[in-house]
gemmi code that builds the backbone of each chain (N, CA, C; Angstrom):
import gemmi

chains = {
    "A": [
        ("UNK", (87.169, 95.553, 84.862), (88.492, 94.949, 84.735), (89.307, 95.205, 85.987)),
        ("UNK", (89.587, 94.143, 86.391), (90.634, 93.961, 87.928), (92.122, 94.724, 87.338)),
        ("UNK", (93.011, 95.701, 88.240), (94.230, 95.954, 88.029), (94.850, 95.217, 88.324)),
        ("UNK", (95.655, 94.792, 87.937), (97.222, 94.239, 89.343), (98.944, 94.006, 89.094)),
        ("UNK", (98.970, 94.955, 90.128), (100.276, 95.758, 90.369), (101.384, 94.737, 91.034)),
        ("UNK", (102.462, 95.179, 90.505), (103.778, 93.732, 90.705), (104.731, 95.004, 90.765)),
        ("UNK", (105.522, 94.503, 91.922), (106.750, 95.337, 92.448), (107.435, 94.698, 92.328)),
        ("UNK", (108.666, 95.215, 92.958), (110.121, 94.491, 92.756), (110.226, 93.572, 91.877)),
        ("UNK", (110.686, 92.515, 92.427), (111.287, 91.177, 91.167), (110.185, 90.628, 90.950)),
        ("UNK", (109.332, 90.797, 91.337), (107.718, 90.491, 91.099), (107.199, 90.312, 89.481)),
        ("UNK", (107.645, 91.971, 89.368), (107.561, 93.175, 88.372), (108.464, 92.197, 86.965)),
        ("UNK", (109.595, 92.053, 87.740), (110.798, 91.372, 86.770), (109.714, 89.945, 86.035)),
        ("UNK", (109.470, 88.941, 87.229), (108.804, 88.026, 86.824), (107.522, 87.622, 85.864)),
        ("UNK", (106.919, 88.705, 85.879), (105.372, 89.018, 85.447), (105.688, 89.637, 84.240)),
        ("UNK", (106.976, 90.498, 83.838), (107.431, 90.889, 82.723), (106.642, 91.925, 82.453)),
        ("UNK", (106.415, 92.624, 83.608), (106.055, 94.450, 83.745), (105.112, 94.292, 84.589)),
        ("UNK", (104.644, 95.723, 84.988), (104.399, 96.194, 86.223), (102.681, 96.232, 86.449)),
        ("UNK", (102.359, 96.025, 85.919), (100.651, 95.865, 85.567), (100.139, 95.394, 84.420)),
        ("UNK", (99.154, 94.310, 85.583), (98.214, 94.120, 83.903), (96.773, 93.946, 84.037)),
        ("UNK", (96.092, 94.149, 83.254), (94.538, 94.616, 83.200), (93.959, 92.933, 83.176)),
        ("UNK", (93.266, 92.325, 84.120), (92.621, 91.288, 83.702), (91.467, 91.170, 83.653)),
        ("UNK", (90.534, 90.783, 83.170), (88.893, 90.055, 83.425), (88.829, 89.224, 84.002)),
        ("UNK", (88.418, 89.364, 85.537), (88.818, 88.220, 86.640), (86.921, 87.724, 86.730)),
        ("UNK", (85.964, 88.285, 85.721), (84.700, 87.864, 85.668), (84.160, 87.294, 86.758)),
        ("UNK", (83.278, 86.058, 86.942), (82.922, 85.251, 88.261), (83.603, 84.033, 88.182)),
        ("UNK", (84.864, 84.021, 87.935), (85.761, 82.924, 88.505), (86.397, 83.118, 89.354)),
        ("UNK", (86.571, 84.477, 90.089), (87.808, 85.077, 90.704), (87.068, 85.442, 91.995)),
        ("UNK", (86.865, 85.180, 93.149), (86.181, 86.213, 94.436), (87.089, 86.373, 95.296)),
        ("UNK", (88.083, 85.433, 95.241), (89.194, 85.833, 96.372), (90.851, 86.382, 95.831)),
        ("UNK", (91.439, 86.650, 96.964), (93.092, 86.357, 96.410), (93.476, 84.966, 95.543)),
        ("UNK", (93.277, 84.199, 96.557), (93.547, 82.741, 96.553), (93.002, 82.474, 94.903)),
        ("UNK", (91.872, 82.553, 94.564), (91.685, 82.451, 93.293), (92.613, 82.992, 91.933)),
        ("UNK", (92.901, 84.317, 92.437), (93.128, 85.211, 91.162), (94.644, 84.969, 91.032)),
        ("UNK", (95.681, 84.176, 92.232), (96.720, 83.549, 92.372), (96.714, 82.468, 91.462)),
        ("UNK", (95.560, 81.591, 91.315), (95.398, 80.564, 91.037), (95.369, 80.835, 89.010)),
        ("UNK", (94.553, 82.167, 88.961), (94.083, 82.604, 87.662), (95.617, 82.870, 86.773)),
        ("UNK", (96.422, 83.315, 87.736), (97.571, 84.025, 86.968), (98.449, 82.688, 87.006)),
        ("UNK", (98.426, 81.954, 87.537), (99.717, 80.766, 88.175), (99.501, 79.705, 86.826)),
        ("UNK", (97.839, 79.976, 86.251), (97.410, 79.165, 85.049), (98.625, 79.316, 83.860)),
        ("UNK", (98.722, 80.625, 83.611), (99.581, 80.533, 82.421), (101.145, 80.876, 82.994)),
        ("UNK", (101.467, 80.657, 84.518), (102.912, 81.197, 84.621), (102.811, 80.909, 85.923)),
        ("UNK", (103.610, 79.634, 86.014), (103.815, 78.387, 87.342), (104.812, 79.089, 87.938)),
        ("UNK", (105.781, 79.799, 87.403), (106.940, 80.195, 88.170), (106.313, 81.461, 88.870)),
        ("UNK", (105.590, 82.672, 88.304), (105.266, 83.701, 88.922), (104.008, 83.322, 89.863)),
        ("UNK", (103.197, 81.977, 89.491), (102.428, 81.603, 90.624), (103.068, 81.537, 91.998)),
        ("UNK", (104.177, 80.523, 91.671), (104.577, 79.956, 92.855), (105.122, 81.506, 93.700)),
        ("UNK", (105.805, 82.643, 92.976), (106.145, 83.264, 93.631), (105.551, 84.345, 94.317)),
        ("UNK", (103.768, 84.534, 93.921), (103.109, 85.063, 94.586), (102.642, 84.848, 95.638)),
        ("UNK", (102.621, 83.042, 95.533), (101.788, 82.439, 96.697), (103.253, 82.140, 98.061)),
        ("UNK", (104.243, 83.016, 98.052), (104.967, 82.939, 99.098), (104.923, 83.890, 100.165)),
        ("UNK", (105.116, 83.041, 101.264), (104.536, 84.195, 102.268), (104.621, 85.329, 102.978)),
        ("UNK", (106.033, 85.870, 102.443), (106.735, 86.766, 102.663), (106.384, 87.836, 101.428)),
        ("UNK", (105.015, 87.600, 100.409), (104.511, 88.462, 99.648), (103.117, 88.981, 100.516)),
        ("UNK", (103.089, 90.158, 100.519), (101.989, 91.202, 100.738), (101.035, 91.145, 99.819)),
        ("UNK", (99.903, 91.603, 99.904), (99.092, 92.010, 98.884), (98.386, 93.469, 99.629)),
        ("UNK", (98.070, 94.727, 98.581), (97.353, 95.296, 99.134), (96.498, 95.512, 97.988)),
        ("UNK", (94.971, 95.654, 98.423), (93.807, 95.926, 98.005), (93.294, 97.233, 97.948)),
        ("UNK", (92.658, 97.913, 96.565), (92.533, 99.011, 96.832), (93.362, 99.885, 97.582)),
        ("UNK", (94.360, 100.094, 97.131), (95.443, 100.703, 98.410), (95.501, 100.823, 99.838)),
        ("UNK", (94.409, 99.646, 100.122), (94.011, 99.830, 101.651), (95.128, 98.590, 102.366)),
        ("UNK", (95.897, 98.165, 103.209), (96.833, 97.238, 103.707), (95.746, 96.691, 104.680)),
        ("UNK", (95.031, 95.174, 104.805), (94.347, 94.247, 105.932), (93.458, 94.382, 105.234)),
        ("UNK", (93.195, 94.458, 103.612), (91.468, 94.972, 103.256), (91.182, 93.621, 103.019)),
        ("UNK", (91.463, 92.136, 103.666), (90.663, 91.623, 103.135), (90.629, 90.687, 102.055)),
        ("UNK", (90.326, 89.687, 101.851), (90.677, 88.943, 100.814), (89.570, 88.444, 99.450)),
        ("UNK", (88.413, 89.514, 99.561), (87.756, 89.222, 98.570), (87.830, 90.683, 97.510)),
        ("UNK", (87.853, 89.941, 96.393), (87.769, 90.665, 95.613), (87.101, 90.820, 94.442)),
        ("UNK", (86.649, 91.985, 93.742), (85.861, 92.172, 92.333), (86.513, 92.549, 91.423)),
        ("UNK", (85.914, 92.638, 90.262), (86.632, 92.646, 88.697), (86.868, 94.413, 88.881)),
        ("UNK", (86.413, 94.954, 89.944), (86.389, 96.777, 89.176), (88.311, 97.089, 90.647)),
        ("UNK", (88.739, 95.785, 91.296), (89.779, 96.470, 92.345), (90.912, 96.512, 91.784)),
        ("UNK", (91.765, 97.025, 92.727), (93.205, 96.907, 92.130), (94.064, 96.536, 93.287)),
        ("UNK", (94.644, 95.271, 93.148), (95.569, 94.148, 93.509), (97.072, 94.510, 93.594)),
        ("UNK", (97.716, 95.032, 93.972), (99.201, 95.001, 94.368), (99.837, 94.101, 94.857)),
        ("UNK", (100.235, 92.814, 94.366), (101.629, 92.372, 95.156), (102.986, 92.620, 95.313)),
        ("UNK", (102.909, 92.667, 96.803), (104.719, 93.141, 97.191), (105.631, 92.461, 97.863)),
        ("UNK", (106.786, 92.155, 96.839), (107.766, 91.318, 97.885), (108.187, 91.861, 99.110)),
        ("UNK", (109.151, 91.725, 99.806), (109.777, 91.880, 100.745), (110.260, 93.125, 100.264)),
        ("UNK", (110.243, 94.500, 101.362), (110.440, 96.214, 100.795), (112.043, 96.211, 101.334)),
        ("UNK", (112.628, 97.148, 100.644), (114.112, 97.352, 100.868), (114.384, 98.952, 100.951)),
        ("UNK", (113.387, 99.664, 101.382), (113.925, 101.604, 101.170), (114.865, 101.505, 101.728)),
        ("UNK", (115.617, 102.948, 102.265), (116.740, 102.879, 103.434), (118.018, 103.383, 102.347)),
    ],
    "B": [
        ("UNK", (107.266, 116.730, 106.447), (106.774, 116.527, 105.335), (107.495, 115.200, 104.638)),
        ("UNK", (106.888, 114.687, 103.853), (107.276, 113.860, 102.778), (107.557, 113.725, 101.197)),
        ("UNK", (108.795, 114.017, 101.063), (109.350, 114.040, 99.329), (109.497, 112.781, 98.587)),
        ("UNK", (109.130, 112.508, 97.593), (109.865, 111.328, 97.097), (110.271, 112.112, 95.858)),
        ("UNK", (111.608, 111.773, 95.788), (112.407, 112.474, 94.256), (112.872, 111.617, 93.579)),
        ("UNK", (112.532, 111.694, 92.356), (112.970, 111.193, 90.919), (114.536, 111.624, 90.434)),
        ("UNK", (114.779, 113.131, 91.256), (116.175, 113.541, 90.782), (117.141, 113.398, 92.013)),
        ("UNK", (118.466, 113.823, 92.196), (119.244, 113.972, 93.138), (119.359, 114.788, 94.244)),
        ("UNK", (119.359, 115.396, 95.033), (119.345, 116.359, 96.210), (120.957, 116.589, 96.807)),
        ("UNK", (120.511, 118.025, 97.273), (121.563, 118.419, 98.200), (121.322, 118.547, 99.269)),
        ("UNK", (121.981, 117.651, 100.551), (121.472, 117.363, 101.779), (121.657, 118.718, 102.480)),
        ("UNK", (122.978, 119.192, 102.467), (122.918, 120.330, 102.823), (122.229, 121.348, 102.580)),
        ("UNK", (121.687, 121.937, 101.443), (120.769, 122.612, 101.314), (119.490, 122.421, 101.975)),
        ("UNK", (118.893, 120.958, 101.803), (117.947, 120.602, 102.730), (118.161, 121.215, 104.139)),
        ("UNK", (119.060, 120.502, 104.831), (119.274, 120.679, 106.352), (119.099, 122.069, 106.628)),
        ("UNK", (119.673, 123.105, 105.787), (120.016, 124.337, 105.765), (118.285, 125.117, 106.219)),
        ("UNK", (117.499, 124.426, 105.032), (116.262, 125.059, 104.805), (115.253, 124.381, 105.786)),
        ("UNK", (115.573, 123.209, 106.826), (114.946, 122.714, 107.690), (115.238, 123.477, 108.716)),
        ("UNK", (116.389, 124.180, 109.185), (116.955, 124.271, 110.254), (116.503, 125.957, 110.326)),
        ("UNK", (115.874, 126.390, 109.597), (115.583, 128.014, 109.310), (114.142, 128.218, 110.034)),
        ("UNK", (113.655, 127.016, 109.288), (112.140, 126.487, 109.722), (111.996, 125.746, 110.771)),
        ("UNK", (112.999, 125.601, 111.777), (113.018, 125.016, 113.272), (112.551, 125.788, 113.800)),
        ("UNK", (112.179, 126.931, 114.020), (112.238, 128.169, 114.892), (113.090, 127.926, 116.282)),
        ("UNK", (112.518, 127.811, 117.101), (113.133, 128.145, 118.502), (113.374, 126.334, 119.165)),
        ("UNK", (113.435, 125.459, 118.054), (113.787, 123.747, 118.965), (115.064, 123.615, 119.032)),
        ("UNK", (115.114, 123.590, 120.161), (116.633, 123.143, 121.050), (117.408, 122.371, 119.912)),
        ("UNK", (117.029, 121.010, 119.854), (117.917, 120.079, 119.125), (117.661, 119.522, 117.525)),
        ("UNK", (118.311, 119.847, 116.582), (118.181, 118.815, 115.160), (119.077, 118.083, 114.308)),
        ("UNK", (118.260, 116.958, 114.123), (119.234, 115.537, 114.220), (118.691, 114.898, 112.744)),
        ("UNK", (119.351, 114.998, 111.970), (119.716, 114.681, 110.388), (120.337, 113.421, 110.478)),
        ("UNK", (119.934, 112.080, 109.392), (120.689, 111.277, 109.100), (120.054, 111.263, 107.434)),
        ("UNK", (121.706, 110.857, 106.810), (121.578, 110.853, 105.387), (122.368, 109.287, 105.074)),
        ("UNK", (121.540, 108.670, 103.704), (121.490, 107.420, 103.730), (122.268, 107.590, 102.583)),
        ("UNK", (123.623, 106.860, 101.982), (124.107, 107.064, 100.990), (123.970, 105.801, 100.039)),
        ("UNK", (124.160, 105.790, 99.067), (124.427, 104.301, 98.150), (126.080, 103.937, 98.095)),
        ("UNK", (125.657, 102.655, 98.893), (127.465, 102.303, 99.476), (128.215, 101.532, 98.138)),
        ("UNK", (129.524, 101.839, 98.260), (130.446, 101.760, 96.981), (131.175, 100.337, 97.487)),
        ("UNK", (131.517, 99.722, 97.051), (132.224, 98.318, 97.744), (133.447, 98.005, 96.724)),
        ("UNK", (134.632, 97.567, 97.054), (135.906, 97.370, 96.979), (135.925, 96.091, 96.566)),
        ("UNK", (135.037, 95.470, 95.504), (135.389, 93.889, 95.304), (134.803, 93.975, 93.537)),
        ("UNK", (135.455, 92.859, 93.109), (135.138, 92.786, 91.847), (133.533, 92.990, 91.355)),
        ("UNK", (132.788, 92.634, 92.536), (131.301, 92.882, 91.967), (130.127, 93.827, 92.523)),
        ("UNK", (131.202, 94.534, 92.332), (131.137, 96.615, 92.766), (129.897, 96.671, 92.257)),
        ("UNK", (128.989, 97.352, 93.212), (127.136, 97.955, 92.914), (127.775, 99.094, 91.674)),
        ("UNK", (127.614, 99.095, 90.677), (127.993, 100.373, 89.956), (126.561, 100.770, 89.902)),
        ("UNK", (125.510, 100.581, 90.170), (124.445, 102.038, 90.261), (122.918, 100.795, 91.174)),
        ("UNK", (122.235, 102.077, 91.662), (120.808, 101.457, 92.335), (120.199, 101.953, 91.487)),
        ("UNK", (118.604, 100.745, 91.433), (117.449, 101.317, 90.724), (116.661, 101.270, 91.951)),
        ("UNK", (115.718, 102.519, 92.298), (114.977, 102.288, 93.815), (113.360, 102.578, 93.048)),
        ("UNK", (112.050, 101.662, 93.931), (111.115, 102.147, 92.966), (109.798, 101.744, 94.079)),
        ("UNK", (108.762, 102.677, 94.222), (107.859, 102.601, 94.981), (106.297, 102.539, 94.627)),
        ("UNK", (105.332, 102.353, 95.141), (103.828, 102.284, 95.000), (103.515, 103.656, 95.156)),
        ("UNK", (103.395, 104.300, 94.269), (102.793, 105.965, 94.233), (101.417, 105.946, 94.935)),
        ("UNK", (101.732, 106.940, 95.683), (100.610, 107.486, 96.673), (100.613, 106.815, 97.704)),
        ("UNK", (100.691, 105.555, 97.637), (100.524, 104.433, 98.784), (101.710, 104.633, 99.775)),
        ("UNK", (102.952, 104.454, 99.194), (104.276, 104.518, 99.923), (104.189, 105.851, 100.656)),
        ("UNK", (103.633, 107.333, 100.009), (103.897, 108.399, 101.110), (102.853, 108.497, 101.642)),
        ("UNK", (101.343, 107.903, 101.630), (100.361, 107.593, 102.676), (101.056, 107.028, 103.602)),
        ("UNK", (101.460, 105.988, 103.708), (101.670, 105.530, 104.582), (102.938, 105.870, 105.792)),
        ("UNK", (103.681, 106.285, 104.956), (105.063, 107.119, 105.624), (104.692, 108.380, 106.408)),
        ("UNK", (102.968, 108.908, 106.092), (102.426, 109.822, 106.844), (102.061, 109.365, 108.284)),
        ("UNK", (101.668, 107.926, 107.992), (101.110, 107.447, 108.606), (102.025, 106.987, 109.951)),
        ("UNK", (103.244, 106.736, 109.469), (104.971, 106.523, 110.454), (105.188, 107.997, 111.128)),
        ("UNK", (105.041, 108.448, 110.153), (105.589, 110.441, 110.754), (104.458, 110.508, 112.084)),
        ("UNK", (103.209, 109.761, 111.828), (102.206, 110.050, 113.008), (102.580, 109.529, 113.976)),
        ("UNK", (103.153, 108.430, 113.856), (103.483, 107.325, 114.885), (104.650, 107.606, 116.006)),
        ("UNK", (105.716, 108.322, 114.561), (106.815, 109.433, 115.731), (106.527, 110.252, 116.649)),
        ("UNK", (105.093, 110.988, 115.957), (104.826, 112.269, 116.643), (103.807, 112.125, 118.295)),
        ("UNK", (103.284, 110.745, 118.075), (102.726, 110.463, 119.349), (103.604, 109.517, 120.139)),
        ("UNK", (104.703, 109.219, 119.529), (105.924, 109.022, 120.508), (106.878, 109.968, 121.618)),
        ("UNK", (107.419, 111.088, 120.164), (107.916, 111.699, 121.016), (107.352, 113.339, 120.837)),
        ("UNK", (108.114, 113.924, 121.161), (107.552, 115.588, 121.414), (108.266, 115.908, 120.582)),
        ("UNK", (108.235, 116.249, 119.277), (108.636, 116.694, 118.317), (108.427, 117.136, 117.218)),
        ("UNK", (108.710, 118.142, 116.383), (108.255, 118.802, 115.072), (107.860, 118.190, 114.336)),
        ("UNK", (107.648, 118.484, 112.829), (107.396, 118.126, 111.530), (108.597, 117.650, 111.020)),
        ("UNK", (108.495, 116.465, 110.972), (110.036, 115.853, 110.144), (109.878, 115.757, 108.990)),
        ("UNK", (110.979, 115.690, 108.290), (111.661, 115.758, 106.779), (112.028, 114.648, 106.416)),
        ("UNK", (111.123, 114.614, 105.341), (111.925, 112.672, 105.121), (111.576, 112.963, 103.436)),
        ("UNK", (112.971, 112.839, 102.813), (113.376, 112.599, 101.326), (113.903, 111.383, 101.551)),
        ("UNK", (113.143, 111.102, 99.995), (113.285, 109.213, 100.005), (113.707, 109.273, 98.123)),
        ("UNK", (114.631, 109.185, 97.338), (115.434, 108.754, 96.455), (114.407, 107.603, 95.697)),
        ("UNK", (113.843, 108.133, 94.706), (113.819, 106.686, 93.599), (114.367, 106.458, 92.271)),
        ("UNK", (114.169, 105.836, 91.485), (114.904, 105.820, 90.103), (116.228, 105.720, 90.085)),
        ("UNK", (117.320, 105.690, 89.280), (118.323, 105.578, 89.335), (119.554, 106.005, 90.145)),
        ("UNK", (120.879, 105.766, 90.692), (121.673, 106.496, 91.352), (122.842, 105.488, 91.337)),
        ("UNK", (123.709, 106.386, 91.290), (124.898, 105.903, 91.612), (125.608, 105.976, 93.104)),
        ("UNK", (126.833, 105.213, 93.117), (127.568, 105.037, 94.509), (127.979, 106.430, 94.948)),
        ("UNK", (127.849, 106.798, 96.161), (127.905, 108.320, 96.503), (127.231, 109.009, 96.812)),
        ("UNK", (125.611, 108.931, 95.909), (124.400, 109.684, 95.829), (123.520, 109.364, 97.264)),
        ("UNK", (122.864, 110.377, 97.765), (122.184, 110.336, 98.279), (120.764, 109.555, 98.264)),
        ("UNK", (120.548, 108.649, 99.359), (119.156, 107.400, 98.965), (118.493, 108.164, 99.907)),
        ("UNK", (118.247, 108.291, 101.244), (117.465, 109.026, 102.306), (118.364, 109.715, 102.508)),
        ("UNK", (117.254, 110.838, 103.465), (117.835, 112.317, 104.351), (116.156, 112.159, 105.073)),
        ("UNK", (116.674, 112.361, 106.488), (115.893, 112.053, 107.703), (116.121, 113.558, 108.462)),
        ("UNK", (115.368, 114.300, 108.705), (115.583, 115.393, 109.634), (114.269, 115.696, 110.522)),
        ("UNK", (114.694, 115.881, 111.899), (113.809, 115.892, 112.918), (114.241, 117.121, 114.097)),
        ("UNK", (113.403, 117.825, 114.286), (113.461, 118.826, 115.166), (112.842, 118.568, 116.176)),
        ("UNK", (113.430, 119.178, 117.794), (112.716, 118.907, 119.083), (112.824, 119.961, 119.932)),
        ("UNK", (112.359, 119.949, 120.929), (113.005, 121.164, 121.856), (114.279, 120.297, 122.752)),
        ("UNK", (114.360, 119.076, 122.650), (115.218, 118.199, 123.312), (115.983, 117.495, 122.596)),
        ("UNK", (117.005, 116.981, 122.270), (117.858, 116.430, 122.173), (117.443, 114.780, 121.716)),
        ("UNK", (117.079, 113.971, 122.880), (116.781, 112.615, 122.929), (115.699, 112.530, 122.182)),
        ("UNK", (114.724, 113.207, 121.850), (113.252, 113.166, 121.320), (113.776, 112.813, 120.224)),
        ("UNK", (114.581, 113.733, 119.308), (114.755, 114.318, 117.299), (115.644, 113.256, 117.553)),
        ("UNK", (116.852, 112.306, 118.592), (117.805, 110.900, 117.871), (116.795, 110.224, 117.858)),
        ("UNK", (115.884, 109.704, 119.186), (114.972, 108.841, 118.837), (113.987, 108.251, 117.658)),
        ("UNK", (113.479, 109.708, 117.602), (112.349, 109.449, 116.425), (112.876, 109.725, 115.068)),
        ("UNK", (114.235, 109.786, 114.798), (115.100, 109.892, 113.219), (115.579, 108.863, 113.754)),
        ("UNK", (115.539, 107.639, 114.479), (116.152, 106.584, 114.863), (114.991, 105.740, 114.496)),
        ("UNK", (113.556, 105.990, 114.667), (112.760, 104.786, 114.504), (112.120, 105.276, 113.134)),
        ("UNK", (112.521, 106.331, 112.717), (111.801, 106.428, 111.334), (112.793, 105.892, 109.488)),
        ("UNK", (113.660, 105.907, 110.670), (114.645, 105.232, 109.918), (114.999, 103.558, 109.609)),
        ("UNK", (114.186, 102.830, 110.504), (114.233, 101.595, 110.980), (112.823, 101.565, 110.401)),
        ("UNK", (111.936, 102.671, 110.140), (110.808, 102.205, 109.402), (110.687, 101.855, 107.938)),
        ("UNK", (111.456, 103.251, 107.053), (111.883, 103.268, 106.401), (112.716, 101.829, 105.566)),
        ("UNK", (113.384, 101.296, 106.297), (114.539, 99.958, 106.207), (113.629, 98.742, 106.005)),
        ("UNK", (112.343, 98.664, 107.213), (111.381, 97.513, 107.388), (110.449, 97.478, 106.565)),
        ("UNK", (109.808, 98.659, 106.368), (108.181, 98.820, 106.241), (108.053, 99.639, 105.415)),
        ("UNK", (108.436, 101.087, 105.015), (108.280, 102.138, 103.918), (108.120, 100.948, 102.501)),
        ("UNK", (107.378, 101.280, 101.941), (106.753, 100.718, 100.391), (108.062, 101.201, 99.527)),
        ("UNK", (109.065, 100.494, 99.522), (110.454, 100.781, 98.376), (111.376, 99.832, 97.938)),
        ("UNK", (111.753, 99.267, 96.767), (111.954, 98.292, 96.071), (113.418, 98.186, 95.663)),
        ("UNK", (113.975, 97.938, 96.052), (116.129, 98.688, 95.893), (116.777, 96.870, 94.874)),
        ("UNK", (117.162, 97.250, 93.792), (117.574, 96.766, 92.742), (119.195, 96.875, 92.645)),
        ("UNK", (120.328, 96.258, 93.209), (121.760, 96.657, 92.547), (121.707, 96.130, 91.706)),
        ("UNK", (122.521, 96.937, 90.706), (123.107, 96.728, 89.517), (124.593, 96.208, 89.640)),
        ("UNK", (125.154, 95.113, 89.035), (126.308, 94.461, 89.683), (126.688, 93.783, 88.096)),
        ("UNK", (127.990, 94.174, 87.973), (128.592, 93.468, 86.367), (128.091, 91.655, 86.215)),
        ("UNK", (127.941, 91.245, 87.715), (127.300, 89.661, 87.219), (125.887, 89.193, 87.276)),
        ("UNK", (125.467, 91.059, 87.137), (123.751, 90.548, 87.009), (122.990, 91.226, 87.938)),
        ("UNK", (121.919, 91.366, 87.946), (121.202, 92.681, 88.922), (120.641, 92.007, 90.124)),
        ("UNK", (120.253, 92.515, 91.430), (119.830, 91.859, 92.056), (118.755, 92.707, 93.023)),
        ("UNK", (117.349, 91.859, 93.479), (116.648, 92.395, 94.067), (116.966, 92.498, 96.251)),
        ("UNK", (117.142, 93.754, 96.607), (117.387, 93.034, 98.086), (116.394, 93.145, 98.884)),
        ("UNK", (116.673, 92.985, 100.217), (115.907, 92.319, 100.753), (116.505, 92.566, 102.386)),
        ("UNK", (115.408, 93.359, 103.240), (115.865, 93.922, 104.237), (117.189, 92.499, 105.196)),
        ("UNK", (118.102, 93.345, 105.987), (119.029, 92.134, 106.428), (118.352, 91.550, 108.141)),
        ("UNK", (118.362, 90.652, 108.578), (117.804, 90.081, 109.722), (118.222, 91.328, 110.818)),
        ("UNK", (119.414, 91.839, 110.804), (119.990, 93.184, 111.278), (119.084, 94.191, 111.343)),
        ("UNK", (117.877, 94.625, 110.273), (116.985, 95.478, 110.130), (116.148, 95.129, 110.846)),
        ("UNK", (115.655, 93.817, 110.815), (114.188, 93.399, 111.410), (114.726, 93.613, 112.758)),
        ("UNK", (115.639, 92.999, 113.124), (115.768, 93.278, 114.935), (115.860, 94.471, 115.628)),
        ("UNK", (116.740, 95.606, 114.682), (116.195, 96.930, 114.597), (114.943, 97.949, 114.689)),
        ("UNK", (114.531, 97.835, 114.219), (112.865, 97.840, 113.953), (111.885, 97.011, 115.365)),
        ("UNK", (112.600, 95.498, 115.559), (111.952, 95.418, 116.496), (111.965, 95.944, 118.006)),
        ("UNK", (112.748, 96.510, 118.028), (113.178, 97.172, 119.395), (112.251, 98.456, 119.609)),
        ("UNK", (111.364, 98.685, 119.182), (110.181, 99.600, 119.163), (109.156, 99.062, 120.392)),
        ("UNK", (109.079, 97.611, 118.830), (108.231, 97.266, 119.696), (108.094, 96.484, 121.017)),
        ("UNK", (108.992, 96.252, 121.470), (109.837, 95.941, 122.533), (109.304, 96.721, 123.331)),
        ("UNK", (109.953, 97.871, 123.261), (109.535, 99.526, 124.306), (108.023, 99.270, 124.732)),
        ("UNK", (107.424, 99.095, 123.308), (106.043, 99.287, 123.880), (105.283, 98.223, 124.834)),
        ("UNK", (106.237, 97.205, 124.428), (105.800, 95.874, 125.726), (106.423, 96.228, 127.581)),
        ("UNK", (107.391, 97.370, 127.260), (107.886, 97.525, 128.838), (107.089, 98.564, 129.333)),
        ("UNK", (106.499, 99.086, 128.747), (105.976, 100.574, 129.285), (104.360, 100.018, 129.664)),
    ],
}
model = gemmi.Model(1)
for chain_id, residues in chains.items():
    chain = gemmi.Chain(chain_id)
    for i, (resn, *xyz) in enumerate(residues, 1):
        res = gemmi.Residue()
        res.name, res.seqid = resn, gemmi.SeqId(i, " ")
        for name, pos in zip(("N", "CA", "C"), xyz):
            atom = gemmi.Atom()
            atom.name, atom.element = name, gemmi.Element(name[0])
            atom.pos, atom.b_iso = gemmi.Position(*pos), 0.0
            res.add_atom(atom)
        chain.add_residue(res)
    model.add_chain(chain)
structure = gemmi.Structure()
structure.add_model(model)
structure.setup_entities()
């Protein structure tokens, strides 16, 4: 089972902060699993697939855009610490 | 080192207990980040701040490295505020020790601009007409970019 983690208003949109999916062999990329979630929720699609959202993989940042059912997916809007 | 706190802090106490543990560096240069109070009907009455555990202070290790092969300087102190707070409270406290002066403004100058750009942290006001997510100001990014600037003249 794929993780995936939603920050900020992300978080708001997705209506909490993780969720466990079975991304099985429909899913090998980002681009897909965008596509998987955007199925039941056009508004949080559209707002993943903007480009000022990050994704990190396995907590690694540049890992890459393929992915398996055992990773864990973080998308992050635009960061505000400070 | 790197804190992230769930509760409130006393900067002074911090500074106090950094500055013990300076030993013999010439100069130390503290900046503390407050949650600003505003004078208009749609007054922030509190922040929610919220980060990627483990990831956010990996990587802020990873900034502290970036200072340290910049400039000539100690182990910096960086408390970073999450969860709730009100106007007043302390959000960051930045402290940097050097044997120089220019080294500890500099590098509490770009770790602070990292912090603003790039640190993994999610800042939520709470506002009587509804909450809102922000979103670094074009002011930050040009900030931040002046790093990398440097590194194109050198």
């Amino acid at each position: 089972m794929a993780r995936i983690l939603f920050f900020g208003r992300l978080a708001d949109l997705a209506g909490g902060r993780e969720r466990v999916l079975h991304i099985g062999d429909s899913v090998h990329n980002l681009r897909e699993l965008v596509d998987l979630i955007a199925k039941g929720d056009d508004r949080l699609g559209a707002a993943l697939r903007e480009k000022s959202v990050q994704t990190i993989i396995n907590e690694r940042l540049n890992s890459g855009d393929a992915i398996t059912d055992s990773d864990e997916i973080a998308f992050l809007p635009p960061v505000s610490g400070g | 080192m790197i804190r992230i706190s769930t509760s409130t802090f006393d900067p002074g106490k911090e500074l106090s207990a950094f500055e013990k543990n300076a030993g013999d560096a010439g100069a130390v240069v503290s900046f503390l980040g407050r949650v600003r109070g505003e004078e208009t009907e749609s007054a922030v009455r509190a922040l929610y701040l919220e980060h990627y555990p483990g990831v956010t202070e990996h990587r802020l290790g990873d900034a502290e490295a970036e200072a340290h092969r910049r400039w000539a300087i100690d182990e910096p102190l960086i408390i970073h505020r999450i969860g709730d707070m009100k106007p007043g409270e302390p959000i960051v406290f930045v402290c940097v020790s050097a044997r120089h002066r220019r080294d500890a403004f500099e590098a509490a100058d770009f770790l602070m601009d990292y912090l603003k750009t790039k640190a993994l942290f999610w800042k939520k006001e709470i506002r009587p007409g509804g909450d809102q997510w922000i979103e670094p100001r074009a002011q930050d990014y040009s900030d931040a970019a002046r790093w990398n600037e440097r590194d194109k003249d050198n």
